[in-house]
C-alpha positions in Angstrom: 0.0 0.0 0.0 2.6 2.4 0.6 3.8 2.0 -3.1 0.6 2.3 -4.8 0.7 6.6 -5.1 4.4 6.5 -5.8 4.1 4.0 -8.6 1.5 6.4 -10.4 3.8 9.0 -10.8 5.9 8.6 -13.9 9.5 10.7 -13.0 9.9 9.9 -9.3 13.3 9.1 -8.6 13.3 11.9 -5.1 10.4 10.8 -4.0 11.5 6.2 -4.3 14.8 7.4 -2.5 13.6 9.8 0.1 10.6 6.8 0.8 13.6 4.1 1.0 16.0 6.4 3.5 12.3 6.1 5.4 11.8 3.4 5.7 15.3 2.4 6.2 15.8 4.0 9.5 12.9 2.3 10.6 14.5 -0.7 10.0 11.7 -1.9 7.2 15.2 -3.2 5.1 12.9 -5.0 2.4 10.7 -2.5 1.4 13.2 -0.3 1.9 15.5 -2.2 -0.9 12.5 -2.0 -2.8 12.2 1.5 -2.7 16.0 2.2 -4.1 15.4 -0.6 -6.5 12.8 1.5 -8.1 14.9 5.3 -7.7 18.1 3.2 -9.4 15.3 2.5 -12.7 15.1 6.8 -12.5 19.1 6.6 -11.8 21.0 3.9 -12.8 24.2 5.8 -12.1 23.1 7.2 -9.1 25.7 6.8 -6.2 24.0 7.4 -3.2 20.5 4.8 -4.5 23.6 2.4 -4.8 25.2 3.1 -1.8 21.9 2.5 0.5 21.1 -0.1 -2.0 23.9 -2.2 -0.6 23.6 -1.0 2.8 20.0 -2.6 3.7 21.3 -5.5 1.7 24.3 -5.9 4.3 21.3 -5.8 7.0 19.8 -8.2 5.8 22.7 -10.5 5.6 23.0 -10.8 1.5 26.6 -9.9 1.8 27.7 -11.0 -1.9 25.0 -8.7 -3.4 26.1 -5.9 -1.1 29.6 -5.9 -1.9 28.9 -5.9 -5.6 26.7 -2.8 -5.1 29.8 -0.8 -2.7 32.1 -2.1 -5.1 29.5 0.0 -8.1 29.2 2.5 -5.8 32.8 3.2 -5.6 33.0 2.8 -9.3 30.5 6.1 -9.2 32.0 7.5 -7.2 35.4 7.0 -6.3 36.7 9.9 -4.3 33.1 8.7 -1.2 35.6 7.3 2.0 32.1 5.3 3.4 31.7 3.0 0.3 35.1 2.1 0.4 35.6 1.5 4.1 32.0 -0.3 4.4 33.2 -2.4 1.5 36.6 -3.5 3.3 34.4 -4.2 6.3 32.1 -6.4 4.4 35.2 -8.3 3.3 37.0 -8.9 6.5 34.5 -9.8 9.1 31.4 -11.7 6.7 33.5 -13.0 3.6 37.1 -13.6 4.8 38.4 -12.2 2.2 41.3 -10.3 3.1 43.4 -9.3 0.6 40.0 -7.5 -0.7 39.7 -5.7 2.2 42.8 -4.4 2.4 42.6 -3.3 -1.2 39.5 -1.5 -0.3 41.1 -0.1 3.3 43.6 1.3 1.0 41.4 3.0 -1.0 39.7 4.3 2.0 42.8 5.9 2.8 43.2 7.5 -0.2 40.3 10.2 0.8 41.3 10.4 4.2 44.7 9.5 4.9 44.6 10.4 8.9 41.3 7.9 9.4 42.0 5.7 12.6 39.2 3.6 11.9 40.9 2.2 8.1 44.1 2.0 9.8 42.4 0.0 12.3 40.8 -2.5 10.0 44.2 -3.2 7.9 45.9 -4.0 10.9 42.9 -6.7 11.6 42.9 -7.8 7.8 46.9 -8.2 7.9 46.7 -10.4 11.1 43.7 -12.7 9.7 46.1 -13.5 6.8 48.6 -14.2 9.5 51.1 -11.5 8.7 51.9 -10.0 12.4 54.9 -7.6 11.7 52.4 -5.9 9.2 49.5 -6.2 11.3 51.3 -4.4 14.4 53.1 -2.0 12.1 49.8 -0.4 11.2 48.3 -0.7 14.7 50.9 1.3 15.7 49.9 4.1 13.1 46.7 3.5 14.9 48.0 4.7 18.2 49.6 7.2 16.7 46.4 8.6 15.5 44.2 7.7 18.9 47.1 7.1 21.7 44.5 6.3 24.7 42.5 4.1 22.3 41.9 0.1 24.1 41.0 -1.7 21.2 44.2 -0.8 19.5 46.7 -1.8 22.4 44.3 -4.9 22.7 44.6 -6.0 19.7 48.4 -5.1 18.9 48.6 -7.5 21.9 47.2 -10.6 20.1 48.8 -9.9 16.8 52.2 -9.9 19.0 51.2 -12.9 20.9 50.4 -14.8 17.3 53.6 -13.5 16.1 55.6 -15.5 19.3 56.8 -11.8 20.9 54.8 -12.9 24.1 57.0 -10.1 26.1 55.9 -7.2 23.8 52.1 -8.6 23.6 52.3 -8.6 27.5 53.4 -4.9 27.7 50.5 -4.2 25.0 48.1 -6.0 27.4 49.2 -3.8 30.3 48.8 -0.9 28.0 45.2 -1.9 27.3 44.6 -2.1 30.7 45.6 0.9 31.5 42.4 2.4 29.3 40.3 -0.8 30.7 41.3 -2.5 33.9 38.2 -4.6 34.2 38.6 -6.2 30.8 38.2 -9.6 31.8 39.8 -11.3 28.0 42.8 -8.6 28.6 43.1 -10.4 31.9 42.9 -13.7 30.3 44.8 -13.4 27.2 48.0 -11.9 30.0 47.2 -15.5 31.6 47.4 -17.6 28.4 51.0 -15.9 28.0 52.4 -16.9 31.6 51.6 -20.1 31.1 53.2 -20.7 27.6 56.1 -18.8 29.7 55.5 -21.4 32.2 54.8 -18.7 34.7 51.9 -20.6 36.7 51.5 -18.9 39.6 51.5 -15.6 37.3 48.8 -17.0 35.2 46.8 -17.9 38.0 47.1 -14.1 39.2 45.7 -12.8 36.0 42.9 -15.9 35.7 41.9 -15.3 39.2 41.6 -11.6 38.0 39.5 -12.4 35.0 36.5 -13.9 37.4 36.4 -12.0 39.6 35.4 -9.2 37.0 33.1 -12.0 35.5 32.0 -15.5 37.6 30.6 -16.9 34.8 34.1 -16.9 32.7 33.7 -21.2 31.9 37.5 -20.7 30.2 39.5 -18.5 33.2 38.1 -21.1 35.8 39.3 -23.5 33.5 42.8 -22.3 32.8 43.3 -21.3 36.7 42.9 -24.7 37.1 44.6 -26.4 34.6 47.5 -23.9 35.9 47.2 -25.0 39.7 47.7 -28.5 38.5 51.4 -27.4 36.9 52.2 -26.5 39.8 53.9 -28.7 42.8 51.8 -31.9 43.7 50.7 -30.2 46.8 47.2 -30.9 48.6 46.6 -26.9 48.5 47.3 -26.9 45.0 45.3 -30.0 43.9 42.3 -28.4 46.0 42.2 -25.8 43.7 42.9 -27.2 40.2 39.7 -29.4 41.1 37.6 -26.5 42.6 38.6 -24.3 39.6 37.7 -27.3 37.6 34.6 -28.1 38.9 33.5 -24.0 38.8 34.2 -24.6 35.0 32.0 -28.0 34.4 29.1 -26.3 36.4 28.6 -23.5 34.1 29.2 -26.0 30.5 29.4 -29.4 31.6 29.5 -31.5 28.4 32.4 -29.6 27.4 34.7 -29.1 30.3 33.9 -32.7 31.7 35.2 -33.8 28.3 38.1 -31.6 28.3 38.9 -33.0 32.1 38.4 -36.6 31.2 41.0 -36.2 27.8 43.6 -33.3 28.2 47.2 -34.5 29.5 47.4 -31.8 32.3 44.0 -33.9 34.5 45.9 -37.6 34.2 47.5 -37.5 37.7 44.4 -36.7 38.9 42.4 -39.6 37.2 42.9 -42.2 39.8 42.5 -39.9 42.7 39.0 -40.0 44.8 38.3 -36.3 44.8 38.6 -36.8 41.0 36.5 -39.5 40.2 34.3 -38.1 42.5 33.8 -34.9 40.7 33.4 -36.7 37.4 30.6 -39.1 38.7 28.9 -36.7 40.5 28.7 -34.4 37.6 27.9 -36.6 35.4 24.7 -38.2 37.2 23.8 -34.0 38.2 23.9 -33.4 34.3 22.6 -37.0 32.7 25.5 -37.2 30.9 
């Protein structure tokens, strides 16, 4: 019904686009495609019809029609930073394809050279294709840009941690939490490190960390506990690697019990009565 005056009217081009941008911001993404559909028949080199065009089709999760209509959009109008850089996003976190993001980050940067946000996004695309000294080179030009910005030390951190330069991703973590102390994965991921360093007691500083700012954090009360049981056969610490333990396979059983009853770091444990305990008793709690 909301088509019928429009489609009466023979030159209306303003008043399909105007009705789509609408309807858009309602969130009405169909009859809003519809809508620019019709302006583009007006328009078929019209950059901005093309540009929302592939927006709503993005929100509504038709990514390889989307990227096509960016990619025309930019063909349009080549000198527009948004098409690009929604483009590259398109790219990097729904089709995985990297290399075409970073073209189109490139490209993005070609309009506006200083823009933190394209900078950002390489650094992420050069780290999915596993190329770290790239990936932290431009998240430094990130920080240069924004110099309190989280995300940036955050993730500078975990390219540096993928790229084996543990001590440098741990300074980049400390950085982050500088911006974020109660960032319960910065916590974590500073854990995961100390224990590839072998640095249990550390890790179990920055796992015990990570829930307390969350209880529910299956995967810190797992790795606390996997770290108490690298430590010295004690009965203090073999009290808490199965407390830890048991924290974890109360809030997703199926999959830590499976993880306790086949990773290396639970087989000392395996014959002991506390252990078999925990395993039977959770298993009957769960019906598993």
């Amino acid at each position: 019904m909301i088509y019928r005056t429009l489609e009466c009217r023979p030159d209306t081009y303003q008043a399909w686009y105007k009705q789509g941008n609408v309807l858009r911001e309602k969130h009405c993404y169909q009859e809003a495609l519809f809508c620019y559909e019709k302006a583009l028949e007006y328009h078929p080199h019209d950059y901005w019809a093309t540009y929302r065009k592939a927006s709503v089709l993005e929100e509504i999760g038709r990514y390889s029609e989307a990227v096509v209509d960016y990619q025309r959009a930019t063909e349009l109008n080549s000198h527009n930073y948004w098409a690009w850089y929604d483009c590259g996003c398109l790219y990097l976190e729904e089709l995985a394809e990297y290399q075409k993001a970073i073209s189109a980050f490139e490209q993005a940067l070609t309009v506006h050279p200083q823009d933190y946000w394209s900078v950002y996004r390489l650094a992420e695309a050069w780290c999915k294709l596993a190329q770290y000294e790239r990936s932290v080179d431009y998240y430094n030009c990130a920080l240069e840009l924004r110099p309190h910005d989280f995300w940036a030390y955050y993730r500078r951190g975990e390219a540096l941690q993928l790229w084996g330069k543990l001590d440098e991703a741990l300074a980049s973590y400390d950085q982050a939490l500088e911006f974020k102390p109660q960032d319960r994965w910065t916590w974590y991921q500073k854990g995961i490190i100390f224990q590839q360093l072998e640095l249990y007691q550390d890790a179990i500083a920055c796992f015990s960390r990570a829930v307390a700012i969350d209880s529910e954090f299956d995967w810190a009360w797992y790795r606390q506990g996997e770290n108490y049981s690298l430590l010295k056969n004690t009965r203090w610490n073999t009290n808490w690697a199965i407390y830890c333990l048991e924290k974890a396979i109360d809030l997703y059983p199926r999959k830590f019990l499976n993880l306790a009853l086949s990773e290396p770091v639970w087989d000392k444990y395996r014959k002991q009565a506390g252990f078999i305990s925990l395993v039977t008793n959770k298993k009957k709690k769960y019906n598993l």
